[in-house]
C-alpha positions, 0 to 999 in steps of 0.5 A: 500500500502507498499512502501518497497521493498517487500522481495520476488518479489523485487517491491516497489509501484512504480513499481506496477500496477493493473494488473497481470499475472503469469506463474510459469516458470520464463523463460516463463515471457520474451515470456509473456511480448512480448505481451504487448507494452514497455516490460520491465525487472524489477526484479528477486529473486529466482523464481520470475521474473518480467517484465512489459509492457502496455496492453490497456494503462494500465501498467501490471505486468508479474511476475512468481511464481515457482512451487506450491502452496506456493511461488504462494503465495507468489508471490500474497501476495507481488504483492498485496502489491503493487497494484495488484487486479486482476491477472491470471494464465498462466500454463499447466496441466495435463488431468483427463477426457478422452475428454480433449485432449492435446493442450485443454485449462483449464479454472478452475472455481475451484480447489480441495484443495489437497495441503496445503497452502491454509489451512493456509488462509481458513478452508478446507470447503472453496472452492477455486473458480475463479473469475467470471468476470476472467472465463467469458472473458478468455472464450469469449478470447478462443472462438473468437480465436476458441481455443478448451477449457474446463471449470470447477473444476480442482484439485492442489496437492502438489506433483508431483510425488504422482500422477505420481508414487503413487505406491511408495509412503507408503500412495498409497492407499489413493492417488489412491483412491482420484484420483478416486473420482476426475474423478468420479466427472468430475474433469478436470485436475490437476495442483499444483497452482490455489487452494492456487492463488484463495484462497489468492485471495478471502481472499486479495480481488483480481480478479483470475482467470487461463488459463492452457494448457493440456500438457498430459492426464493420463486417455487416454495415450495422450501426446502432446510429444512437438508438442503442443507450452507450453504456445502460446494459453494459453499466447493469452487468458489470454492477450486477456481477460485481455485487456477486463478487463482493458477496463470494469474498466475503462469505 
């Protein structure tokens, strides 16, 4: 434990908890914490903001992480400098396989190491793997509210715009032709952090997992084109799954 301001997040050790949830947007913490009873503003600094509040009696921590993989890892690093052993990702994505339709839920059990930070942490033979006790409730979350939902390998990349635009971009060849490769092996969805969060998480000894909306599909043409609430499901599982954690770790 470190009870110093950490330099990022803006949290000592007395305002840590066990637990934690991260959205990247930080204009999505405040909707996220109103989920929880006695929430709570605590901090902000840059990209991250904090709320608190107490689910299952028990205090936790809403803390956003911006885009990408390395202020998530940040985030995760400080937040577990200050108590946090198990935390999940609340975010969207985007569709890779034709039968994931926008408004589906992703619960990556994996992610392709298409980005960099977690090569600071880990040789690339590495996988980035969620926890298992994480993926297991936020499945039992989304079934017992019959939410339609998805598990399996994801792919987090490091730039947008590679996958939206690769044409433009002088290494296209090998951008297209990797993303070839994802959809050929069933990868589901892409997004720009759960590679660096499950990474840092196994080397730090913390509990990730991750619950992603499917905003669009690349594959099908399919764009929820704002009919489909950013976060509301997604925000209901990844609330739902850890109550049942909180109670399992204190049983």
């Amino acid at each position: 434990m470190n009870t110093s301001i950490q330099y990022h997040i803006g949290l000592s050790e007395n305002e840590g908890a066990r637990y934690a949830i991260l959205p990247g947007d930080p204009g999505r913490v405040k909707e996220i914490a109103q989920y929880l009873e006695q929430p709570a503003f605590v901090a902000q600094n840059r990209e991250f903001t904090t709320f608190s509040g107490i689910l299952a009696g028990r205090r936790v921590l809403v803390t956003s992480t911006g885009i990408g993989g390395p202020s998530a890892a940040i985030a995760l690093e400080e937040l577990s400098h200050i108590g946090v052993d198990a935390i999940i990702r609340v975010g969207t994505c985007g569709g890779m396989q034709k039968h994931v339709s926008a408004g589906d839920l992703i619960l990556p059990t994996a992610a392709v190491r298409m980005e960099g930070t977690s090569r600071e942490y880990m040789p690339i033979e590495y996988p980035a793997a969620a926890d298992f006790s994480i993926i297991t409730t936020l499945s039992q979350a989304a079934r017992e509210n019959a939410l339609p939902y998805h598990t399996g390998v994801i792919q987090s990349k490091d730039s947008f715009y590679g996958q939206h635009n690769p044409d433009s971009m002088p290494v296209s060849d090998a951008l297209k032709n990797k993303w070839l490769a994802w959809t050929k092996a069933g990868v589901l969805a892409s997004e720009m952090e759960c590679a660096a969060l499950f990474t840092v998480a196994a080397v730090r000894g913390i509990r990730a997992g991750a619950v992603l909306t499917a905003l669009w599909n690349q594959e099908n043409g399919e764009d929820s084109k704002g009919k489909i609430p950013a976060s509301g499901n997604a925000i209901r599982t990844a609330v739902d799954a850890l109550s049942y954690i909180i109670r399992n770790d204190n049983t």
